[in-house]
DRENDREN-979984 format. One record per residue (C-alpha): x, y, z; residue number from 1. Coordinates in pm, 1 decimal, decimal comma, m for minus. Layout:
! residues N
{px: X py: Y pz: Z pos: NUM}
...
This chain:
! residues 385
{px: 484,0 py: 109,5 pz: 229,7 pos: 1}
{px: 589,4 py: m28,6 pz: 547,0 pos: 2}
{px: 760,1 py: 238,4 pz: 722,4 pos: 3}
{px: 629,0 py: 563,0 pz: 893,6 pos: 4}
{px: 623,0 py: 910,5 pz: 791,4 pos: 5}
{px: 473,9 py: 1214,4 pz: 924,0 pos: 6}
{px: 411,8 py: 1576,1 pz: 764,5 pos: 7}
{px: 305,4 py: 1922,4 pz: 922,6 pos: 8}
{px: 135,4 py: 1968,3 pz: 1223,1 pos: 9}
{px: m56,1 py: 1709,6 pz: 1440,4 pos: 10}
{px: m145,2 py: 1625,6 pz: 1760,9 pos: 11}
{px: 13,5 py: 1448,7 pz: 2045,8 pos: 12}
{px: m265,0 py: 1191,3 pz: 2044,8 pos: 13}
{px: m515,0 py: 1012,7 pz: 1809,8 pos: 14}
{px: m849,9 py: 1108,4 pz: 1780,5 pos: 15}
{px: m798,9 py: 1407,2 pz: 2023,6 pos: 16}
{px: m936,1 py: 1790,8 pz: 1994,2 pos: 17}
{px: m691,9 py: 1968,6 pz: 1778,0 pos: 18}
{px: m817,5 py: 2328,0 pz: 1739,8 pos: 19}
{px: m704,8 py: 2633,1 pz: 1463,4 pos: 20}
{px: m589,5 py: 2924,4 pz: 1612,8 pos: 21}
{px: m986,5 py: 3054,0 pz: 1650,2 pos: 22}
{px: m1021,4 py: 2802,2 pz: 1897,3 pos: 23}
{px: m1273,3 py: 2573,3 pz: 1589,0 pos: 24}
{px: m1146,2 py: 2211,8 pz: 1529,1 pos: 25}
{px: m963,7 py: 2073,9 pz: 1270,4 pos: 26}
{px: m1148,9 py: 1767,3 pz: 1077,4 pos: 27}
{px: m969,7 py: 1416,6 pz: 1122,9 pos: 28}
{px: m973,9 py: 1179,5 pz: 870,7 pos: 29}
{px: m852,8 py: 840,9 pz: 866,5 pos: 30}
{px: m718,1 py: 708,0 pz: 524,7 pos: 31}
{px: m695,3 py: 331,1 pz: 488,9 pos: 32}
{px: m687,7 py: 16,2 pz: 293,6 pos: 33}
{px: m846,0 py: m338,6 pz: 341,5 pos: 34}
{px: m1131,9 py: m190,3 pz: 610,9 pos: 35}
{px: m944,3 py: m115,4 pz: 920,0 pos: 36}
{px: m662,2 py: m409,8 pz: 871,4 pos: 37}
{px: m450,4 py: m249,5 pz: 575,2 pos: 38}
{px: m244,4 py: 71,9 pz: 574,3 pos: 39}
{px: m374,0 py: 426,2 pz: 665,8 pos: 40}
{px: m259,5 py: 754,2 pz: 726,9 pos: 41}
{px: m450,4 py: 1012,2 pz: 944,2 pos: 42}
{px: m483,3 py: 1338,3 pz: 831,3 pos: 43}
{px: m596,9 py: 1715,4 pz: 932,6 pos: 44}
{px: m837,1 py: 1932,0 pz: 727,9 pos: 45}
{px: m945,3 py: 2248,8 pz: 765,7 pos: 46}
{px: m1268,9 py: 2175,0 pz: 636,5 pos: 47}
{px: m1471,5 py: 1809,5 pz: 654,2 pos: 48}
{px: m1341,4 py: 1610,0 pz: 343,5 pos: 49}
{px: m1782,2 py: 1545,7 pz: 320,5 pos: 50}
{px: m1858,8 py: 1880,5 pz: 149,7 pos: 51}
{px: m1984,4 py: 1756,1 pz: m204,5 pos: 52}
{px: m2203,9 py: 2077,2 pz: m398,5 pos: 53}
{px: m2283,7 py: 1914,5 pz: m677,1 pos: 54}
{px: m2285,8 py: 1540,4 pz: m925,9 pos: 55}
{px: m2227,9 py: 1596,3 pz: m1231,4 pos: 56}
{px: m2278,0 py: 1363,9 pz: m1513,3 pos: 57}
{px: m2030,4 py: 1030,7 pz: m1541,2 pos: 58}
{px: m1870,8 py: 889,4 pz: m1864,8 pos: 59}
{px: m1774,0 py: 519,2 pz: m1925,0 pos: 60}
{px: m1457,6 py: 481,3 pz: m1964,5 pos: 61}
{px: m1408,2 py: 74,3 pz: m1932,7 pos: 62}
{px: m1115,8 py: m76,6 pz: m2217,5 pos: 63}
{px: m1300,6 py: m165,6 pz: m2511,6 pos: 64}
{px: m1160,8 py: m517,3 pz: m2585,1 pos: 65}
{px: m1065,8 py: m638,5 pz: m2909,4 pos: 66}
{px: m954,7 py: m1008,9 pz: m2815,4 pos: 67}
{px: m1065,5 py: m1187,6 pz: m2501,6 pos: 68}
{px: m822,8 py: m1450,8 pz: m2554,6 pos: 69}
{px: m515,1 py: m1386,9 pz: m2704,1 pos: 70}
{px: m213,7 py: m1680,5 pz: m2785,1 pos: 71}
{px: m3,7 py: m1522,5 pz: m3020,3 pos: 72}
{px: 290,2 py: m1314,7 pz: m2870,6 pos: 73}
{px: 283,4 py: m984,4 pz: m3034,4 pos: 74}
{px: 446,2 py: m662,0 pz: m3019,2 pos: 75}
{px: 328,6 py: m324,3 pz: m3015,0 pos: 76}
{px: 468,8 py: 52,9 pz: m3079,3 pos: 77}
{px: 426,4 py: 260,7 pz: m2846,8 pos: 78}
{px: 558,4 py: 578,7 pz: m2897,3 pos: 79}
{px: 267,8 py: 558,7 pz: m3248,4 pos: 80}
{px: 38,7 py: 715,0 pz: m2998,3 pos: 81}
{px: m73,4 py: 1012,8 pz: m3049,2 pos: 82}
{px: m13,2 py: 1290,0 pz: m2772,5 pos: 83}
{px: m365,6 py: 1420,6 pz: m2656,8 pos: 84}
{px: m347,8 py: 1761,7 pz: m2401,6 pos: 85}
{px: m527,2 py: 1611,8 pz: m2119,4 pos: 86}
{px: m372,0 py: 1379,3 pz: m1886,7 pos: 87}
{px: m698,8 py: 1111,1 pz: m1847,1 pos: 88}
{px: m792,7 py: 1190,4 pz: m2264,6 pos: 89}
{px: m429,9 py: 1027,4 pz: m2317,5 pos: 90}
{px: m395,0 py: 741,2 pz: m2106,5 pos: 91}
{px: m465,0 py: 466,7 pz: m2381,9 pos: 92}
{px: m535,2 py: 92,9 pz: m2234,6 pos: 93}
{px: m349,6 py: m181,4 pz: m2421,9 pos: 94}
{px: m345,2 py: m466,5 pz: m2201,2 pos: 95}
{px: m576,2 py: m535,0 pz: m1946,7 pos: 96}
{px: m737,2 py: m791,1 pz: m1677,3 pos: 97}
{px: m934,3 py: m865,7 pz: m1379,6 pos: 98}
{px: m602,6 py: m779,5 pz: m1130,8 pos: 99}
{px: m429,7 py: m485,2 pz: m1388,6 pos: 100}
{px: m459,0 py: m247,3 pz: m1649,1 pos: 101}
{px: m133,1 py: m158,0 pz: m1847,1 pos: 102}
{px: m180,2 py: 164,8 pz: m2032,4 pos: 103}
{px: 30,3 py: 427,4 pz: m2230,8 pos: 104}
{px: 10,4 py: 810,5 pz: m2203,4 pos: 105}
{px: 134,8 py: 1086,7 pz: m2403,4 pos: 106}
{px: m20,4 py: 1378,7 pz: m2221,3 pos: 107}
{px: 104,8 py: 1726,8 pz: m2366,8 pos: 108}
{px: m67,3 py: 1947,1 pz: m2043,3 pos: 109}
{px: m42,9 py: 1973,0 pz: m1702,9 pos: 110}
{px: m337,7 py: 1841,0 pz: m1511,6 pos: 111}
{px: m412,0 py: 2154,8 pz: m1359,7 pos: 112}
{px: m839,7 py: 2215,1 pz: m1456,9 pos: 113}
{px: m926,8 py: 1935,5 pz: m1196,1 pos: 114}
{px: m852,3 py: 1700,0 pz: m920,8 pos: 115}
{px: m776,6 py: 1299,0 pz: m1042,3 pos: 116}
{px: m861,0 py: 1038,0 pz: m777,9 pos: 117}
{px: m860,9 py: 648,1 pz: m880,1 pos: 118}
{px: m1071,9 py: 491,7 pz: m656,1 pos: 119}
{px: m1063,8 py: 124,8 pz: m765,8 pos: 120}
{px: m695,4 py: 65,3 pz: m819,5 pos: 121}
{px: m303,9 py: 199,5 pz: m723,3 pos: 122}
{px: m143,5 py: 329,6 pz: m947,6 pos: 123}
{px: 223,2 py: 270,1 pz: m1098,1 pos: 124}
{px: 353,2 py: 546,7 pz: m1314,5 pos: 125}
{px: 654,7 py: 488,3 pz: m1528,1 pos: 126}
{px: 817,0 py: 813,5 pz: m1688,1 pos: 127}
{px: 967,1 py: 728,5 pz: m1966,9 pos: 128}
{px: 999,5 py: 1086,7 pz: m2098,5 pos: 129}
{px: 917,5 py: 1377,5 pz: m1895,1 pos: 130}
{px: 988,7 py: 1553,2 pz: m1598,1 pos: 131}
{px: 790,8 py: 1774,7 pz: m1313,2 pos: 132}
{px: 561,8 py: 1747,8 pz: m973,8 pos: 133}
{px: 343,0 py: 1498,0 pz: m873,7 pos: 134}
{px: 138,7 py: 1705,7 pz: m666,2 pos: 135}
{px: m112,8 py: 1545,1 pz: m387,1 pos: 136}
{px: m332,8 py: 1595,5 pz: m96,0 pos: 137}
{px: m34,6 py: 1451,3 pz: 107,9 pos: 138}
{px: 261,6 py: 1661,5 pz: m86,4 pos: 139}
{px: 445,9 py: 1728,2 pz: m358,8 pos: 140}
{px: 736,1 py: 1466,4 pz: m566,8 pos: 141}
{px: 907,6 py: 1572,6 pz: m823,5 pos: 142}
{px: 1003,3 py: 1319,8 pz: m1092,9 pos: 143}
{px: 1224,0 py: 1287,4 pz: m1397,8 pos: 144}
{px: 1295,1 py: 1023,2 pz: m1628,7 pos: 145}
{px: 1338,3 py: 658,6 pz: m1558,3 pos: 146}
{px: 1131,8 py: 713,3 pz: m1190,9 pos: 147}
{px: 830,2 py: 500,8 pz: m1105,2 pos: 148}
{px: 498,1 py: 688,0 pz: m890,1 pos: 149}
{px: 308,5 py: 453,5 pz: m662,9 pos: 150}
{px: m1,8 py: 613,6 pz: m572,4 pos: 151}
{px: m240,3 py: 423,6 pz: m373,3 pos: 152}
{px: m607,5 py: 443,2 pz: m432,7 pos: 153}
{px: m785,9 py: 715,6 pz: m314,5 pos: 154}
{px: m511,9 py: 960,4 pz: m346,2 pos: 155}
{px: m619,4 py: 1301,1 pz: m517,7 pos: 156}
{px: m368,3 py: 1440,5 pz: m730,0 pos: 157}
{px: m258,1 py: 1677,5 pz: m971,5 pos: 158}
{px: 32,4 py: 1651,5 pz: m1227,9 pos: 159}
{px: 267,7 py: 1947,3 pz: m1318,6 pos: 160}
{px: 497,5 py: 1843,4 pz: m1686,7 pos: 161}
{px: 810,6 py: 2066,2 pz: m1704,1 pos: 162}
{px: 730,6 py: 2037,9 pz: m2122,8 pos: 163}
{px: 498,0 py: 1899,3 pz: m2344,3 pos: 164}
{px: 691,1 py: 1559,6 pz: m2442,5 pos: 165}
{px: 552,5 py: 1302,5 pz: m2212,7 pos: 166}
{px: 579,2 py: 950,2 pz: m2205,0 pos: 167}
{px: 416,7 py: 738,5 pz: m1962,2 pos: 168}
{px: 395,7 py: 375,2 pz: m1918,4 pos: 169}
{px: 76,2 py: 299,2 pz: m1612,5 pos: 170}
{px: 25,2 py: m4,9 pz: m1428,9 pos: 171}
{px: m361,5 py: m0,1 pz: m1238,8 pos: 172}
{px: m381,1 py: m251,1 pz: m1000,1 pos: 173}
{px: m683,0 py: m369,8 pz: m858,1 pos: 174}
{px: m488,5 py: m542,9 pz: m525,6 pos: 175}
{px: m239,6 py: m325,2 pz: m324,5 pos: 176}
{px: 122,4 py: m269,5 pz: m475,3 pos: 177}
{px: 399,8 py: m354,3 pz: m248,1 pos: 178}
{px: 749,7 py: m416,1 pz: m222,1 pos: 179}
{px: 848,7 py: m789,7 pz: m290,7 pos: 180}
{px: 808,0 py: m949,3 pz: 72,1 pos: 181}
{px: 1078,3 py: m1171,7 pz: 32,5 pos: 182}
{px: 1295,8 py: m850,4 pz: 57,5 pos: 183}
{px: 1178,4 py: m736,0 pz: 368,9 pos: 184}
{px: 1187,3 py: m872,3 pz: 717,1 pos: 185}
{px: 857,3 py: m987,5 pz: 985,1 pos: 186}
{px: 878,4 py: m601,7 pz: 1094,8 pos: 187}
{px: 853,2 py: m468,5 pz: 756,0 pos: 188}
{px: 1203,0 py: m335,0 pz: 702,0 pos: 189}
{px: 1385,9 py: m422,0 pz: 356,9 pos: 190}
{px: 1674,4 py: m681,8 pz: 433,4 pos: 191}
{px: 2053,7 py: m661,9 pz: 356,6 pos: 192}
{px: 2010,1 py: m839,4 pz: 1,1 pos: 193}
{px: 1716,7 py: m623,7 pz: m91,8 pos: 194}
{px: 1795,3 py: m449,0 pz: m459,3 pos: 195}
{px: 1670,5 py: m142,2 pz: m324,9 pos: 196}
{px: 1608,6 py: m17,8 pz: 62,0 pos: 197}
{px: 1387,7 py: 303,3 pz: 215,1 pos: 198}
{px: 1684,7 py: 540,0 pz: 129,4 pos: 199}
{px: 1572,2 py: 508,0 pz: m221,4 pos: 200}
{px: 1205,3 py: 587,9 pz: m198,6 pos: 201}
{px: 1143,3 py: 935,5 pz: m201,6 pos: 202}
{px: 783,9 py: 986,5 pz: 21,8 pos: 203}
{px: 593,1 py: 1295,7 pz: m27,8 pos: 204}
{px: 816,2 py: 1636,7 pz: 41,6 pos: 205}
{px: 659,4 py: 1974,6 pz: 94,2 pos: 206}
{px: 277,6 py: 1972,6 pz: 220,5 pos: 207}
{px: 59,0 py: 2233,6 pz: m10,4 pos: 208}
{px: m215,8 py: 2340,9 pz: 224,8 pos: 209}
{px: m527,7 py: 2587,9 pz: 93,5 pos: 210}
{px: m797,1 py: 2704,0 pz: 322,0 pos: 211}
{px: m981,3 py: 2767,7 pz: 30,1 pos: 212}
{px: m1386,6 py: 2794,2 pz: m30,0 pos: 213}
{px: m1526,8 py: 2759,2 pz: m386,4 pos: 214}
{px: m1599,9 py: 2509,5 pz: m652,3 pos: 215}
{px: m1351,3 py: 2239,3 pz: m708,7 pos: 216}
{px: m1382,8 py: 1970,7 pz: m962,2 pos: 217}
{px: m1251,7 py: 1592,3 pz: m904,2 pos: 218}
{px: m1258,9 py: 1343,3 pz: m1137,4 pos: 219}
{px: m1295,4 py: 999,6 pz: m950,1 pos: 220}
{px: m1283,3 py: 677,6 pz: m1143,7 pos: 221}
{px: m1444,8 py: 360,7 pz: m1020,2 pos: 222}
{px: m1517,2 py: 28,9 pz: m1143,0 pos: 223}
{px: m1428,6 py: 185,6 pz: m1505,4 pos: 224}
{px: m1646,5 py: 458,2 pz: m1474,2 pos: 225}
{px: m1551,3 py: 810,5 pz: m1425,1 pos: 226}
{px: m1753,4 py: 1026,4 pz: m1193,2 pos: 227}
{px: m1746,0 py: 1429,9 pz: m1167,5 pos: 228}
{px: m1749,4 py: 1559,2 pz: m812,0 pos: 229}
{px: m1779,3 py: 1950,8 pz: m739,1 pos: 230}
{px: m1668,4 py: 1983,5 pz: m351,8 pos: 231}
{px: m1696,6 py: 2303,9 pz: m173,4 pos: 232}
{px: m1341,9 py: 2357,3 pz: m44,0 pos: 233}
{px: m999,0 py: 2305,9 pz: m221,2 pos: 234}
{px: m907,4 py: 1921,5 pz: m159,7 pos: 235}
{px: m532,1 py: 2000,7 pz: m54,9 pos: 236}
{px: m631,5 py: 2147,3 pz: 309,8 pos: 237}
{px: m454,8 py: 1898,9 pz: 503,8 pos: 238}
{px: m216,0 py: 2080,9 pz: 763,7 pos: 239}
{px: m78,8 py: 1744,0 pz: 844,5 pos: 240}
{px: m58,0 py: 1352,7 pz: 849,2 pos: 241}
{px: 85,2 py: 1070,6 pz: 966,6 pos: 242}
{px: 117,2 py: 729,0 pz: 915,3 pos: 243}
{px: 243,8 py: 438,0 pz: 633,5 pos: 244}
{px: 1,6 py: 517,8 pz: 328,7 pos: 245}
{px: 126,0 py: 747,5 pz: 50,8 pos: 246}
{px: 246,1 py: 823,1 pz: m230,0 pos: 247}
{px: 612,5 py: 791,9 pz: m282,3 pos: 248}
{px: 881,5 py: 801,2 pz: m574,6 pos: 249}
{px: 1136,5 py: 511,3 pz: m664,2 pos: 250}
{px: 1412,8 py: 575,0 pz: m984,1 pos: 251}
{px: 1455,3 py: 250,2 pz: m1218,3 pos: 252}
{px: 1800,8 py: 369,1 pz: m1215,8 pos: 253}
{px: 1820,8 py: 310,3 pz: m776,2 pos: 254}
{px: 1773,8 py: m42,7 pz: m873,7 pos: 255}
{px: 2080,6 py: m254,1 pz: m783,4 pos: 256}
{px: 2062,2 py: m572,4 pz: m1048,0 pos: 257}
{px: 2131,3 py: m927,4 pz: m856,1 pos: 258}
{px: 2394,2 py: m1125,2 pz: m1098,6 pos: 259}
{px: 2564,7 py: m1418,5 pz: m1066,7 pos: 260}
{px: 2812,3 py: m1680,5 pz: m1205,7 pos: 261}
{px: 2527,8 py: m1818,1 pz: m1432,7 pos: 262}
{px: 2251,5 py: m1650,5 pz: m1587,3 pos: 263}
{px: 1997,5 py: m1561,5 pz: m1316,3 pos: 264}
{px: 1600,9 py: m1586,9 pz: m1352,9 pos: 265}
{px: 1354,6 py: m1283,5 pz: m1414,7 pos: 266}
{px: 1238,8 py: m1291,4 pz: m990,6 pos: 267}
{px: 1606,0 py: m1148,3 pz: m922,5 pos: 268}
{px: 1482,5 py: m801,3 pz: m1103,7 pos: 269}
{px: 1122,5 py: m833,5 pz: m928,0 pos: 270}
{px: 1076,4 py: m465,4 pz: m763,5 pos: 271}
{px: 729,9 py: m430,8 pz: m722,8 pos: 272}
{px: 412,8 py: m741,5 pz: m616,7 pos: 273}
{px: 76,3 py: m714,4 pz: m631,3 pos: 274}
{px: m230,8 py: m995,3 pz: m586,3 pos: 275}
{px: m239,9 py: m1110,4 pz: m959,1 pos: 276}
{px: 72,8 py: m979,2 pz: m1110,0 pos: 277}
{px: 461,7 py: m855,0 pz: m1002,8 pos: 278}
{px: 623,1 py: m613,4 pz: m1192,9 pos: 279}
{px: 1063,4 py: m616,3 pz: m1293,5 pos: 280}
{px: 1324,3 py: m379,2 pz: m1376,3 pos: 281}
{px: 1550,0 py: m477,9 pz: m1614,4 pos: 282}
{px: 1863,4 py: m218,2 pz: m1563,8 pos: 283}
{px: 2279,5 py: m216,2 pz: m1650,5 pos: 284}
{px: 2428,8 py: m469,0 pz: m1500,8 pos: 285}
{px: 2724,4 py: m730,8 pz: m1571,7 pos: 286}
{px: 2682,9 py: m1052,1 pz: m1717,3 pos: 287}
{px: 2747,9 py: m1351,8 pz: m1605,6 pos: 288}
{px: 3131,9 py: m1478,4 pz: m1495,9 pos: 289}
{px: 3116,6 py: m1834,1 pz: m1523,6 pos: 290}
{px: 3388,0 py: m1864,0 pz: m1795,1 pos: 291}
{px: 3139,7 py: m2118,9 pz: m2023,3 pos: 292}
{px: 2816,2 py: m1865,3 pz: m1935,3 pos: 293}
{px: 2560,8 py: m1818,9 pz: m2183,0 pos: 294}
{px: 2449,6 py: m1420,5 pz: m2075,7 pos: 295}
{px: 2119,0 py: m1461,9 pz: m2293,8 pos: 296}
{px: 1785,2 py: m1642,1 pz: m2118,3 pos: 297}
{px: 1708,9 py: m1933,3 pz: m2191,9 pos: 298}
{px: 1384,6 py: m2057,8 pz: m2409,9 pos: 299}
{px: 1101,8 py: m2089,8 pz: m2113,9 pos: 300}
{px: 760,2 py: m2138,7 pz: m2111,3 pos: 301}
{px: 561,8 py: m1949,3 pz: m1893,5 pos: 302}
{px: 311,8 py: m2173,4 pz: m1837,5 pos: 303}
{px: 108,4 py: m2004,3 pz: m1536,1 pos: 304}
{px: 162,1 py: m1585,5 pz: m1665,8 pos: 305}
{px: 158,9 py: m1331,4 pz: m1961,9 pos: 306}
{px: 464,9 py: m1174,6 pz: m1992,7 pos: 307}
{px: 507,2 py: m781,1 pz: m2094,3 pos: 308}
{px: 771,3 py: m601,7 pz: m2172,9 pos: 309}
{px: 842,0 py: m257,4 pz: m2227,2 pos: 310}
{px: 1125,5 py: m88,7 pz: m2314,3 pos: 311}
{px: 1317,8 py: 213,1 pz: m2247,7 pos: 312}
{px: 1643,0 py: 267,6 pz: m2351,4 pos: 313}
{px: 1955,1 py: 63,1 pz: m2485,9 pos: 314}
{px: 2029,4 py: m261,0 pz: m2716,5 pos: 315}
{px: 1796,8 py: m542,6 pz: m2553,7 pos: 316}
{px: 2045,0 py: m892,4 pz: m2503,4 pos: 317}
{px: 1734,5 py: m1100,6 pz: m2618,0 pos: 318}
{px: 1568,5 py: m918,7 pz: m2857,4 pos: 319}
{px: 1629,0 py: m710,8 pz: m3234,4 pos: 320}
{px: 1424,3 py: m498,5 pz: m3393,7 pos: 321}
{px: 1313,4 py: m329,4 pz: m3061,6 pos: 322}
{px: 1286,0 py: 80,1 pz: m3048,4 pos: 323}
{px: 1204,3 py: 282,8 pz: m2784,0 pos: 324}
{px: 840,8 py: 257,7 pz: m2651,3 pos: 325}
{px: 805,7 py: m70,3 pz: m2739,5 pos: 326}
{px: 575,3 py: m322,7 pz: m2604,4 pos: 327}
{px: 551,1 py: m725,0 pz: m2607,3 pos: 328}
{px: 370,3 py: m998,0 pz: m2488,3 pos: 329}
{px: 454,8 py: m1327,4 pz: m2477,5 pos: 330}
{px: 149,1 py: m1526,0 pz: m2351,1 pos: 331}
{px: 111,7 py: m1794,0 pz: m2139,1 pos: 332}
{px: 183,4 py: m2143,8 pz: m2253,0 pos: 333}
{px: 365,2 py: m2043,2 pz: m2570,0 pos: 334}
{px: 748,5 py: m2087,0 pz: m2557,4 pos: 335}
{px: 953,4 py: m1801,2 pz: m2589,7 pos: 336}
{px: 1345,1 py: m1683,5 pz: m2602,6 pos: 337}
{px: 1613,1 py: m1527,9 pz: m2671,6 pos: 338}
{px: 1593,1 py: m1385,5 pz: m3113,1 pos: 339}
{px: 1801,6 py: m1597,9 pz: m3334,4 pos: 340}
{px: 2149,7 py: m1513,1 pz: m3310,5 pos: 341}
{px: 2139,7 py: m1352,0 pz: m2984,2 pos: 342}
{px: 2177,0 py: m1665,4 pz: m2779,5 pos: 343}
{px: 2508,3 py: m1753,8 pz: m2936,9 pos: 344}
{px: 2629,7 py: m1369,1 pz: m2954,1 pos: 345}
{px: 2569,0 py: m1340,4 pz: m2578,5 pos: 346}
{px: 2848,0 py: m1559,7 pz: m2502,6 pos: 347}
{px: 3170,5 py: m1403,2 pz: m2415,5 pos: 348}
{px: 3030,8 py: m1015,1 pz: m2377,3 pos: 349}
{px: 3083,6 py: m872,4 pz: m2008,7 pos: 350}
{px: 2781,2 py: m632,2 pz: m1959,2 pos: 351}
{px: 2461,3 py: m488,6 pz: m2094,6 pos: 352}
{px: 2331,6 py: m151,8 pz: m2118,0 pos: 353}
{px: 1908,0 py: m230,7 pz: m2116,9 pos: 354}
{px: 1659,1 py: m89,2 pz: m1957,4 pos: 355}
{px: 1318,0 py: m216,8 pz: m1910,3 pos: 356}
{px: 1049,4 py: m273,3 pz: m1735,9 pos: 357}
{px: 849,9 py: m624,5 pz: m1760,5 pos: 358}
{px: 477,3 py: m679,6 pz: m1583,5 pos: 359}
{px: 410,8 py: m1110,5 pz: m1504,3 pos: 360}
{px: 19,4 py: m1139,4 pz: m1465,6 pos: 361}
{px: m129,2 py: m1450,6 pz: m1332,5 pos: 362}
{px: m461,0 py: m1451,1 pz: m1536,6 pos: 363}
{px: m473,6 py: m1418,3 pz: m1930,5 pos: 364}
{px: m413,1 py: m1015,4 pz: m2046,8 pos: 365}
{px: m701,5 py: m925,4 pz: m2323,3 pos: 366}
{px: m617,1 py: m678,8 pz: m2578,1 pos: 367}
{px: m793,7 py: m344,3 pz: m2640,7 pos: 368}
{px: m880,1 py: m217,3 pz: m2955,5 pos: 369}
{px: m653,7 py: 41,9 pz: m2898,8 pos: 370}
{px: m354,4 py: m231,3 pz: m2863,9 pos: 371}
{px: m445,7 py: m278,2 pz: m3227,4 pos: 372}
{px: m390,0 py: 15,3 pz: m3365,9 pos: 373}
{px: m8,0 py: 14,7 pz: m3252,5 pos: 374}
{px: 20,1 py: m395,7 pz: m3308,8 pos: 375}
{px: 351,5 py: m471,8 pz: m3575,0 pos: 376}
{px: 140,2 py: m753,3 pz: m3696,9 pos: 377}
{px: 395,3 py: m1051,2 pz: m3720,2 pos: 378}
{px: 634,2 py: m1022,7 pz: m3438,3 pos: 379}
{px: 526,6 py: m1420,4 pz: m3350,0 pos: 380}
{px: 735,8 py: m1474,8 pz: m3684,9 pos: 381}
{px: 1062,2 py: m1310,9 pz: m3510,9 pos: 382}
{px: 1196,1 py: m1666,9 pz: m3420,4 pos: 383}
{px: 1217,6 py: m1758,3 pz: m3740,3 pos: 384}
{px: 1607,0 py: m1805,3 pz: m3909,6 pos: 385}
């Protein structure tokens, strides 16, 4: 994110001697994205962040794919998946390809045994259900329902659940995630008709710091392959950091919808972009006000992206038969709109209560095996008088 933050203790200058109270040196680390052109932060361990012990043995953990080319728009139920205890045992992969993964989770446990670190890809974390700490080598977030986590590749982290009923809704990309640029200015600073500004992400708060010695597992996925890393200190040692990469917190419900006389299009609920795909929150708002308005979209093609949609709470405008959890996809080239009879029942209401959260890719999404297993079959019937 474009704007600067700093936590715990530091010195006045970069790449200076910055000594513990024994008079031995802290370890500097720089933290950054796209080689030395991207993002970084610069952080301060108490031990060198080199110390592996030991390699365990990796696991393969690549999507198994059911379809590679999918053009029938389907729907899926998502809350059918079954809760597993561990956090990476329950994130399920139902949509995937070469610029994003779109996975479900219904982890029961905290992730407390090991250390998590995604090497290949950010990470977007809806909660649908749930509440607790996202805890990292940078700080600690808390989150409840309806917040999105950006974490940035390479971030270690832990997860602390305040209860077992989780539901998660995971976007990997495999390109930076930013905010949309056409809502900030040439210096990086969101703009007066931004749906959102800094105020509203929450950055890392308290920095958890352990001058610990011992064995410490981290799991580490890359390139769909999960590797086991034992280090010899704890990985949360940093006594401080500065700079623009982190992890940071942003509530669904901080988003302020863009309306307007006539029915607006989906970029004007755009909150997050990445290289291959952008990602929308769909959130109360009121309709339309031109007094011959039509409140439901229009049938559109989207000829150059897949469209997914998953929803959270409330009646959908466009859509029946839609519970909680759901999931659809509307592929590309294959009109799609508003279920019969909602179109013509839009017209006259003055505000909906929906809340969703829709991912645009720009290459073809290929369904997993597990997608499958939660697919209703015959949803590319629900046009259909």
């Amino acid at each position: 994110m474009p704007f600067y933050q700093k936590r715990g203790r530091i010195p006045h200058k970069r790449h200076v001697t910055f000594r513990k109270e024994d008079g031995s040196l802290f370890h500097e680390e720089l933290f950054g994205t796209i080689g030395f052109d991207g993002m970084s932060v610069l952080m301060y361990h108490h031990y060198p962040p080199t110390r592996v012990k030991e390699i365990l043995e990796s696991i393969d953990v690549r999507p198994e794919i059911a379809e590679a080319e999918n053009m029938k728009a389907r729907s899926f139920k998502g809350f059918q998946l079954t809760p597993a205890d561990d956090f990476l045992d329950s994130r399920t992969p139902v949509l995937v390809n070469k610029d994003v993964h779109i996975s479900l989770a219904a982890p029961r446990l905290s992730l407390r045994d090991y250390f998590y670190k995604n090497s290949s890809a950010d990470e977007l974390i809806f909660i649908h259900r749930g509440s607790g700490t996202l805890r990292t080598m940078l700080g600690k977030i808390p989150f409840s329902p309806g917040d999105y986590l950006m974490i940035p590749r390479g971030i270690i982290y832990q997860i602390d659940f305040d209860s077992e009923d989780n539901r998660l809704f995971i976007v990997e990309s495999f390109s930076p995630i930013y905010t949309p640029k056409r809502y900030r200015n040439w210096f990086g600073q969101m703009l007066e008709h931004a749906p959102f500004c800094e105020r509203d992400l929450r950055p890392p708060g308290e920095l958890e710091t352990y001058n610990e010695r011992g064995d410490f597992l981290i799991k580490i996925k890359r390139d769909g392959v999960l590797h086991r890393f034992v280090y010899d200190n704890h990985p949360f040692d940093i006594v401080g950091w500065d700079g623009y990469n982190f992890p940071y917190a942003f509530s669904i419900h901080d988003f302020e919808p863009i309306t307007g006389r006539i029915h607006q299009p989906p970029p004007v609920h755009q909150t997050f972009e990445a290289a291959g795909f952008v990602v929308c929150s769909f959130v109360p708002r009121l309709y339309d006000y031109h007094p011959e308005a039509i409140p439901a979209p229009y049938n559109h093609s989207n000829i150059d992206s897949d469209e997914v949609l998953y929803y959270v709470e409330g009646n959908f405008m466009s859509r029946t038969n839609i519970e909680q959890g759901m999931i659809t996809l509307h592929p590309a080239g294959i009109p799609h709109g508003p279920h019969p009879g909602t179109y013509e029942g839009s017209i006259g209401k003055k505000e909906t209560l929906e809340l969703a959260v829709m991912v645009d890719t720009f290459a073809p999404l290929q369904l997993t095996k597990e997608a499958l297993k939660l697919d209703t079959g015959d949803y590319y019937k629900s046009w259909l008088s």
